[in-house]
VOZAMI-528217 format. One record per residue: residue number from 1; x, y, z of N, C-alpha, C, O in turn. Coordinates in Angstrom, 2 decimals, always signed. Atoms other than C-alpha are relative to their C-alpha. Last residue first. Layout:
<sites>
<site NUM <X Y Z> <X Y Z> <X Y Z> <X Y Z>> ...
</sites>
This chain:
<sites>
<site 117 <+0.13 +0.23 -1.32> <+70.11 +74.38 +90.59> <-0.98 -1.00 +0.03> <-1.36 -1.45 +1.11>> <site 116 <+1.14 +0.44 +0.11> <+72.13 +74.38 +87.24> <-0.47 +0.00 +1.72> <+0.37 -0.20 +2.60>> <site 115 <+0.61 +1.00 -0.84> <+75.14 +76.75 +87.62> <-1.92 -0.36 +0.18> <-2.85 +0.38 +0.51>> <site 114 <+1.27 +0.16 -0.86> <+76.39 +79.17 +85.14> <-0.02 -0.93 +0.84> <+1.07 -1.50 +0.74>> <site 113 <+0.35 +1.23 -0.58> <+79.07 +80.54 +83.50> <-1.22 -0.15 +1.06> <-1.72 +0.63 +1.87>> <site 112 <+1.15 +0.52 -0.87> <+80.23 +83.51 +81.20> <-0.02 -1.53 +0.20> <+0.44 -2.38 -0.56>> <site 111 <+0.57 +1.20 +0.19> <+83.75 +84.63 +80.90> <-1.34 -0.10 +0.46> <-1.64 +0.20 +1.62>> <site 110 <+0.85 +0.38 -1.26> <+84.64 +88.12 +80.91> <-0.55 -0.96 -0.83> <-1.05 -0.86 -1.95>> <site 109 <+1.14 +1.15 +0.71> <+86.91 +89.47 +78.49> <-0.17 -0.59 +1.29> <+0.63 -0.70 +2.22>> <site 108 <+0.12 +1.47 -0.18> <+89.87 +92.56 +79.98> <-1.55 -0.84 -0.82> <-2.30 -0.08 -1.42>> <site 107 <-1.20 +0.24 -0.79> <+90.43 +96.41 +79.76> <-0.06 -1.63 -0.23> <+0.76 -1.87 -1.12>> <site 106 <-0.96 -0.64 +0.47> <+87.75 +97.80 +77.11> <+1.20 -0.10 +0.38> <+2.11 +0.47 -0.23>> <site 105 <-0.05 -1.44 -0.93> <+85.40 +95.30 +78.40> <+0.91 +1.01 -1.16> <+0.96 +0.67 -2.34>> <site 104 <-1.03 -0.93 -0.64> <+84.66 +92.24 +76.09> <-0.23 +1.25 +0.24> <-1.03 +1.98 -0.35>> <site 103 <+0.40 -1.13 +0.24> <+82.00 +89.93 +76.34> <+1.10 +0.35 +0.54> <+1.60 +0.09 +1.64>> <site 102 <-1.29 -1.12 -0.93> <+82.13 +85.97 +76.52> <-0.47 +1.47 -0.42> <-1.46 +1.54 -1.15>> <site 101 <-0.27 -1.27 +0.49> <+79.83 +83.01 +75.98> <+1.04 +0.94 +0.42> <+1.78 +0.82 +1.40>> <site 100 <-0.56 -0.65 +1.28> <+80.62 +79.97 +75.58> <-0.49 +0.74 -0.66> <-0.62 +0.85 -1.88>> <site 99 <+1.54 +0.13 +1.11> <+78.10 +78.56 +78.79> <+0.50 +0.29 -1.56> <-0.34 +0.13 -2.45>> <site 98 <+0.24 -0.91 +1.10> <+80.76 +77.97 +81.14> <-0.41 -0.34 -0.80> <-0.31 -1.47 -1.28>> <site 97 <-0.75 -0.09 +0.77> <+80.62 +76.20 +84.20> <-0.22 +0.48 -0.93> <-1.42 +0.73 -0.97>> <site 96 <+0.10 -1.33 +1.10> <+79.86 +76.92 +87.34> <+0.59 -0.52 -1.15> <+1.79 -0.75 -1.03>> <site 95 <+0.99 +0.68 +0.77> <+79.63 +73.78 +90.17> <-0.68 +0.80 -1.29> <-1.80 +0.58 -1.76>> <site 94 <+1.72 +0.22 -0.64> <+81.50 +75.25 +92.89> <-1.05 -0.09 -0.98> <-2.09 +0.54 -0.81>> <site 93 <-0.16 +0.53 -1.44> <+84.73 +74.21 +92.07> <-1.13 +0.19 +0.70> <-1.63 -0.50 +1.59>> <site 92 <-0.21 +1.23 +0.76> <+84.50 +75.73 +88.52> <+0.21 -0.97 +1.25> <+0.74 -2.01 +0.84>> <site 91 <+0.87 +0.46 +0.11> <+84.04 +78.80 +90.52> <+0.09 -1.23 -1.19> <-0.26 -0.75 -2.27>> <site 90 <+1.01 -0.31 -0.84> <+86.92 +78.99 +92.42> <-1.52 -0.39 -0.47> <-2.21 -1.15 +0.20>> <site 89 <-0.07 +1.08 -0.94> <+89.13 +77.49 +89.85> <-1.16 +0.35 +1.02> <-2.11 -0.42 +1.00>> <site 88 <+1.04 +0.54 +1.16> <+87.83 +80.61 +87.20> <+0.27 -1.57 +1.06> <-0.75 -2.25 +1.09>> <site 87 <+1.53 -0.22 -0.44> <+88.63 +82.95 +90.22> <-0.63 -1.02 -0.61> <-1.76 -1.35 -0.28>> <site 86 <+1.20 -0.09 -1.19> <+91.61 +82.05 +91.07> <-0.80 -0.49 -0.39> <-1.16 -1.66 -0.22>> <site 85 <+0.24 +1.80 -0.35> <+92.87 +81.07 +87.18> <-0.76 -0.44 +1.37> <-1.55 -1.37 +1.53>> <site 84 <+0.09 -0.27 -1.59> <+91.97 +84.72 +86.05> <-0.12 -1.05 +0.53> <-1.24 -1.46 +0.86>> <site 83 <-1.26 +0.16 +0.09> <+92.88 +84.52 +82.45> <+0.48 +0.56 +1.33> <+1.45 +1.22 +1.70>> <site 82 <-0.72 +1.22 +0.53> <+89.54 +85.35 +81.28> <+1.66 +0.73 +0.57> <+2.19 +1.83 +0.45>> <site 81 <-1.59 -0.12 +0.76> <+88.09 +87.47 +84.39> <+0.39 -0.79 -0.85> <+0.64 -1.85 -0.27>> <site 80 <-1.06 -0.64 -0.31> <+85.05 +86.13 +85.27> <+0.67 +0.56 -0.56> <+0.58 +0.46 -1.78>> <site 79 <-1.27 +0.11 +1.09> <+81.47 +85.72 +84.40> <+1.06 +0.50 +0.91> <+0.87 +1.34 +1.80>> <site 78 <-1.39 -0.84 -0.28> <+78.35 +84.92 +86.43> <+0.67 +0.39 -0.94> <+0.12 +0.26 -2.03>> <site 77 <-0.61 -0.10 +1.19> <+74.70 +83.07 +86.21> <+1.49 +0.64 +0.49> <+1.64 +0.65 +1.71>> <site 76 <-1.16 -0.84 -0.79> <+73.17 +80.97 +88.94> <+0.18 +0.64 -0.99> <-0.40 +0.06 -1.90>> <site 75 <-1.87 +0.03 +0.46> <+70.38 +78.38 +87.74> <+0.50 +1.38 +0.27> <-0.39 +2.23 +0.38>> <site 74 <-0.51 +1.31 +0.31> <+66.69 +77.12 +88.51> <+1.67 +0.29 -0.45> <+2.47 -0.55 -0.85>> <site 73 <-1.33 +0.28 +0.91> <+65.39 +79.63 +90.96> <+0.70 -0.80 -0.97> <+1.62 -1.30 -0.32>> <site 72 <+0.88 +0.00 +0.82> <+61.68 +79.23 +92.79> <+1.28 +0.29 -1.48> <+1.05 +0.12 -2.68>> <site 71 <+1.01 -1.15 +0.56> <+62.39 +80.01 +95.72> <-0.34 -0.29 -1.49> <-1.41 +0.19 -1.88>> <site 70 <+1.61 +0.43 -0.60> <+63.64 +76.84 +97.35> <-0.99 +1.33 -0.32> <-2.14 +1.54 +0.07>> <site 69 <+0.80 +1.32 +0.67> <+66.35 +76.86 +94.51> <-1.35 +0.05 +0.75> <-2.44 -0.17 +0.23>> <site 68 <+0.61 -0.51 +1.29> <+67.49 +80.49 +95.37> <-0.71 -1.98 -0.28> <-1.87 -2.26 -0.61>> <site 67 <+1.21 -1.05 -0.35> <+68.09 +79.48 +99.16> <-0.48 +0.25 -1.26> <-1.71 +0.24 -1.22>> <site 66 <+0.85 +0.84 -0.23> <+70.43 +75.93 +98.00> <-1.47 +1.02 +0.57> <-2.58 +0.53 +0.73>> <site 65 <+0.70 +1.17 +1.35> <+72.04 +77.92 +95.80> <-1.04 -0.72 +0.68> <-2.12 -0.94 +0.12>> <site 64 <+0.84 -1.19 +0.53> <+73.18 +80.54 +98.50> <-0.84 -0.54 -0.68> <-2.01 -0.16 -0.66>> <site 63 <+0.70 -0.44 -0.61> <+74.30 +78.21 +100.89> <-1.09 +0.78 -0.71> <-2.25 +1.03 -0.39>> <site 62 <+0.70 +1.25 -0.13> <+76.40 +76.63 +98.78> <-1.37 +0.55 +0.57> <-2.40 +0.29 -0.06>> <site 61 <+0.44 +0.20 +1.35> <+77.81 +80.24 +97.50> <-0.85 -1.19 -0.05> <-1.65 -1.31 -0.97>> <site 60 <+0.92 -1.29 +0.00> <+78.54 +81.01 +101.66> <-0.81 -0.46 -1.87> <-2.03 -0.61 -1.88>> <site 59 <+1.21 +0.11 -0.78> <+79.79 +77.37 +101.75> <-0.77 +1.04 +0.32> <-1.82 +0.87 +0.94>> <site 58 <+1.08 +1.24 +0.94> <+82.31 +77.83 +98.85> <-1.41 -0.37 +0.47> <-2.39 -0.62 -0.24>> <site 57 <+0.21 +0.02 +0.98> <+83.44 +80.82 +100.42> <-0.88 -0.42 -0.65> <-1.94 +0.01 -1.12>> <site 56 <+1.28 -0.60 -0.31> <+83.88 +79.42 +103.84> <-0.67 +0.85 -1.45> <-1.90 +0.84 -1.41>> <site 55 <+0.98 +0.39 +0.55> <+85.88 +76.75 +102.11> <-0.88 +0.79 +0.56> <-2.04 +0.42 +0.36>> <site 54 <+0.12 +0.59 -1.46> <+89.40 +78.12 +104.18> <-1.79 -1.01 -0.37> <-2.19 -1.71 +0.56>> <site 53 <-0.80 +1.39 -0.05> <+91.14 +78.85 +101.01> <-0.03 -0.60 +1.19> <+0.84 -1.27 +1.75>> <site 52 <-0.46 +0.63 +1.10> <+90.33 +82.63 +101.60> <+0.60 -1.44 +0.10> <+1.55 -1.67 +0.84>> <site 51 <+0.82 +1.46 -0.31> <+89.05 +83.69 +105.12> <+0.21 -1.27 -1.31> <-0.08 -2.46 -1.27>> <site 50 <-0.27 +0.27 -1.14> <+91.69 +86.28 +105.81> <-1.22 -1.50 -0.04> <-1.33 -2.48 +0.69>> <site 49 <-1.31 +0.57 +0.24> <+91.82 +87.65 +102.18> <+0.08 -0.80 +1.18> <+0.98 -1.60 +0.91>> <site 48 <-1.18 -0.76 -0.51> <+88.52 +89.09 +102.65> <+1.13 -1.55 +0.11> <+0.97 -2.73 +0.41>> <site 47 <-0.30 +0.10 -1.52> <+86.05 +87.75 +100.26> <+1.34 +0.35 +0.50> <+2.34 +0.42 -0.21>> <site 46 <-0.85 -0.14 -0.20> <+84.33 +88.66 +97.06> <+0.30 -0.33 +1.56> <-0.50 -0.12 +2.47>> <site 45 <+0.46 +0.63 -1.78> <+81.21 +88.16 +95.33> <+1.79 -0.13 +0.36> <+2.53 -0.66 -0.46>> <site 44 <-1.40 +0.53 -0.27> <+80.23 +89.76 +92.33> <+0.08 -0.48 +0.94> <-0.88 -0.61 +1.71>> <site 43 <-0.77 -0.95 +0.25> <+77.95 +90.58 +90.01> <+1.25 -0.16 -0.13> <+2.14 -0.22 -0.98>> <site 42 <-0.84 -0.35 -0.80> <+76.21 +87.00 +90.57> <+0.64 +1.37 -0.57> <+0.95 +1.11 -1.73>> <site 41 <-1.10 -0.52 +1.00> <+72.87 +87.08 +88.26> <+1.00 -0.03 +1.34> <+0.42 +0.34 +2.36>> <site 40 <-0.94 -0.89 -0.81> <+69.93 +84.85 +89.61> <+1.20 +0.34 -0.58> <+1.75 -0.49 -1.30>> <site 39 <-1.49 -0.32 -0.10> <+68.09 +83.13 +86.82> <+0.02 +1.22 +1.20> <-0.69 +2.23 +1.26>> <site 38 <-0.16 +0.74 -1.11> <+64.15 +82.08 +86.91> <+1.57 -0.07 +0.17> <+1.95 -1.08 +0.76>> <site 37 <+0.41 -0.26 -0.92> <+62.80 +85.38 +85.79> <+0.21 -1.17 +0.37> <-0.54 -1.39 +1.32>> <site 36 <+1.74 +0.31 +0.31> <+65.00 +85.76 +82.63> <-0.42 -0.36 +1.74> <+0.52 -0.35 +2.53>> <site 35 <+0.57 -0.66 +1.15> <+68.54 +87.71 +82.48> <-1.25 -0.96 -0.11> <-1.71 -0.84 -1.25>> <site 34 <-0.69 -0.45 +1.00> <+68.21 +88.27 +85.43> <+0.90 -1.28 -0.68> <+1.46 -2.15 -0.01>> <site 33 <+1.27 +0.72 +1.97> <+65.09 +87.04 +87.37> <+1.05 +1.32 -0.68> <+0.67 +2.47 -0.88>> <site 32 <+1.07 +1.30 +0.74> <+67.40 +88.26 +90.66> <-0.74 +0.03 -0.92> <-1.05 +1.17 -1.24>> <site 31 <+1.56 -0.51 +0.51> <+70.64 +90.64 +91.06> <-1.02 -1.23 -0.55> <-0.82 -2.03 -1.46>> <site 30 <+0.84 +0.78 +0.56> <+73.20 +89.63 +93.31> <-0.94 +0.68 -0.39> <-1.67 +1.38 +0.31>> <site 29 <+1.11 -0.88 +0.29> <+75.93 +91.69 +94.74> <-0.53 -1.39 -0.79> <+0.18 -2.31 -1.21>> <site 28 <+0.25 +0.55 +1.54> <+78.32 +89.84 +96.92> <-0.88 +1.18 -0.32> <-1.22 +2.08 +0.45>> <site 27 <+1.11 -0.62 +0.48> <+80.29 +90.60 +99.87> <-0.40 -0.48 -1.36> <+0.32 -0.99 -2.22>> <site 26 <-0.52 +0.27 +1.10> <+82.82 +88.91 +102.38> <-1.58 +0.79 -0.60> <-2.56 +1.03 +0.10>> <site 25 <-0.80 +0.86 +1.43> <+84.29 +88.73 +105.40> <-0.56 -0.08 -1.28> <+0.19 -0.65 -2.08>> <site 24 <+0.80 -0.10 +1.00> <+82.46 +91.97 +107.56> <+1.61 -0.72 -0.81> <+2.64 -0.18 -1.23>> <site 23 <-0.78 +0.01 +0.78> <+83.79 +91.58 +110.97> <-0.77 -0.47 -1.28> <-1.52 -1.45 -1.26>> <site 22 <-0.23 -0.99 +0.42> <+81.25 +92.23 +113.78> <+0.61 +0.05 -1.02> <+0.19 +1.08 -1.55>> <site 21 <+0.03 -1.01 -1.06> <+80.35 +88.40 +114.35> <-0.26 +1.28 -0.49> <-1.24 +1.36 -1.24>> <site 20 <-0.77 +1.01 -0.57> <+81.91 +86.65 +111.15> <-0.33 +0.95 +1.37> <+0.48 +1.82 +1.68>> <site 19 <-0.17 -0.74 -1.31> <+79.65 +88.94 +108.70> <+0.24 -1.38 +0.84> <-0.47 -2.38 +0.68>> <site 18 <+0.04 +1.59 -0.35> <+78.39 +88.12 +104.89> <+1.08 +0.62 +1.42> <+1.78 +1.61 +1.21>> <site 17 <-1.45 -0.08 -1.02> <+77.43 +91.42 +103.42> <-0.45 -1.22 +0.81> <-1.56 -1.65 +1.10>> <site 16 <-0.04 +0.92 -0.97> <+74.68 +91.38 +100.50> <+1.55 +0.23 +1.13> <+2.65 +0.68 +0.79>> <site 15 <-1.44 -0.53 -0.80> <+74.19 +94.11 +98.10> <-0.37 -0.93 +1.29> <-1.36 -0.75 +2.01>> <site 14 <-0.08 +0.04 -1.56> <+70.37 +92.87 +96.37> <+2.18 -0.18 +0.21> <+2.95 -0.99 -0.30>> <site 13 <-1.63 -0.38 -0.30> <+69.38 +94.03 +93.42> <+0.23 -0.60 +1.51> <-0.42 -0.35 +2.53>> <site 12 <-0.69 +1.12 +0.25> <+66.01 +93.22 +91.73> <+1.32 +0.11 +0.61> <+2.14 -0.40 -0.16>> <site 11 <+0.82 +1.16 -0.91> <+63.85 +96.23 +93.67> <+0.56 -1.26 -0.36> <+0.32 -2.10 +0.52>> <site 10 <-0.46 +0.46 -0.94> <+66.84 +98.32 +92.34> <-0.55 -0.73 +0.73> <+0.04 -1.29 +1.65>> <site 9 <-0.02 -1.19 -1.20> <+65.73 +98.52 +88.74> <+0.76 -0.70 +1.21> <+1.35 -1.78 +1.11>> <site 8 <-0.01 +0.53 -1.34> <+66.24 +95.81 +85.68> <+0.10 +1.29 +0.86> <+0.89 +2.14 +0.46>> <site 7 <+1.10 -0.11 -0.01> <+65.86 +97.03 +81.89> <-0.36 -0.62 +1.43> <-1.50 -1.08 +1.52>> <site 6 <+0.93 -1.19 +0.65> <+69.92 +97.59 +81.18> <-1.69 -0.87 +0.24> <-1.55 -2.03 -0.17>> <site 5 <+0.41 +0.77 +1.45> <+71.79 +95.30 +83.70> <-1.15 +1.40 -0.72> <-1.84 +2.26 -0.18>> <site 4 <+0.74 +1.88 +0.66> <+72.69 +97.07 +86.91> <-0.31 +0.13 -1.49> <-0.35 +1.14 -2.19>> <site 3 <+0.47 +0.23 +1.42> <+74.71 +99.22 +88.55> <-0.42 -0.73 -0.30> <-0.17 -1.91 -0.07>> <site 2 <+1.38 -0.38 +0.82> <+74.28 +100.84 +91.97> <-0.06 -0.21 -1.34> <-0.81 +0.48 -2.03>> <site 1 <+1.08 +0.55 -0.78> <+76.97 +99.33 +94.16> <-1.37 +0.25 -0.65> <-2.37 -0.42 -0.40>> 
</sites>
């Protein structure tokens, strides 16, 4: 919950919880003007198994795009899992696509992708 990009603090960070009533479906972390001051960075964004493949998802991430654009946002950034068909369908379904870059972990390669807003 507290990592970020090397030369960014916690006033760019924002830990989001997305809430059905009392029930906490789904979370993201977002950090903003990363990597330049009109990009939003996704961390991550995850949802409970119970709302999956229902498009609330897609319409929490719709939602989101259309709030960073009226600020002043022009594109999304992310990466997944390579060889994570979920996730890379998930966002390739909401308008992400990859920029050819990648970076490897010591366990797995992380795709980067973006979205124009």
């Amino acid at each position: 919950m507290n990592a970020l990009p090397q030369n960014k603090d916690m006033q760019d960070k924002y830990y989001i919880g997305y809430y059905d009533g009392e029930r906490l479906i789904a979370v993201m972390d977002l950090i903003m003007n990363f990597p330049d001051e009109k990009t939003a960075f996704i961390g991550f964004f995850m949802t409970d198994v119970s709302i999956q493949n229902t498009g609330i998802g897609s319409g929490i991430i719709e939602d989101l795009c259309v709030c960073l654009a009226k600020i002043g946002i022009s594109k999304v950034r992310l990466g997944w899992v390579k060889d994570n068909p979920q996730a890379e369908h998930f966002w390739h379904k909401n308008k992400f696509v990859e920029v050819g870059d990648f970076y490897d972990t010591d366990k797995y390669t992380v795709i980067v992708a973006q979205r124009y807003l």
